[in-house]
C-alpha positions in Angstrom: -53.6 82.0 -46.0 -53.6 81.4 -42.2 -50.6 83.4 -42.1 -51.9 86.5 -43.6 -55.6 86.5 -41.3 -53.7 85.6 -38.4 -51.2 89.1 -39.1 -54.1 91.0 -40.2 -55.9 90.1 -37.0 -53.1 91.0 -34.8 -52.5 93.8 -36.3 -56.2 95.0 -35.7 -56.2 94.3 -32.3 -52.9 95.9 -31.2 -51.9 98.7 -32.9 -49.1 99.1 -31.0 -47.1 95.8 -32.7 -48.2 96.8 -36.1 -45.1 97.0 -37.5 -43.6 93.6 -35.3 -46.3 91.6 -36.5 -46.4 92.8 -39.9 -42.7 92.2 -40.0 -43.2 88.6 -38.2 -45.8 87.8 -41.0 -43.9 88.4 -43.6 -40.9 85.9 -42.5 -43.8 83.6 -41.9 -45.1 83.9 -45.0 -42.1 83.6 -46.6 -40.5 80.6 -45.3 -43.9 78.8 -46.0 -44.0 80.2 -49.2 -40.0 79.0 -50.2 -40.5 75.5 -47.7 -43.7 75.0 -50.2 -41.9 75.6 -53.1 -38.9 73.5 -52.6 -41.2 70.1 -51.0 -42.9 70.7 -54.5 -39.5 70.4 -56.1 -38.6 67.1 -53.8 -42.5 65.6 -55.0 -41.8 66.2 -58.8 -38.2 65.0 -59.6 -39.4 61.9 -57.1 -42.3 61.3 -59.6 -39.9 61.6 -62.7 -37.7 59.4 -61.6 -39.9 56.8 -60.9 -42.0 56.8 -63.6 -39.1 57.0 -66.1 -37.9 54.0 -67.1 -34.2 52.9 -65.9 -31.6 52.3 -68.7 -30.1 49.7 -67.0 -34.2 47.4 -67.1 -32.5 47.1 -70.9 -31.9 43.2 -71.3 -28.6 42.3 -71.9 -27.6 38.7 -73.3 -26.3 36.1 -70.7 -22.6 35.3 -71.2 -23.3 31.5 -71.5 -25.0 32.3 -75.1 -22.2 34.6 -76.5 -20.1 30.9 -77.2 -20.3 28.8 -80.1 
């Protein structure tokens, strides 16, 4: 959101660099937009895999009780 006031701002007061800064805000804005996206990614398989119980927490019998 920072992103887009900050281009919009620019933009306003040099009209010269319109097209630079609109151009620079829109890289911006994208790399925050696929950085966000891919952290969020990172956050939820993180989450799943530890709040998922482990197949090998399964209890197994000792070897000592498998003899007669």
């Amino acid at each position: 959101m920072t992103t887009i006031a900050l281009t919009l701002l620019l933009m306003l007061l040099i009209p010269q660099g319109r097209i630079i800064f609109g151009a620079a805000g829109a890289l911006v804005g994208a790399w925050a937009y696929i950085t966000s996206r891919k952290i969020q990614g990172h956050i939820k398989r993180y989450i799943k895999e530890e709040l998922t119980p482990h197949s090998d927490a399964e209890p197994s019998t000792p070897d000592d009780s498998t003899t007669s």
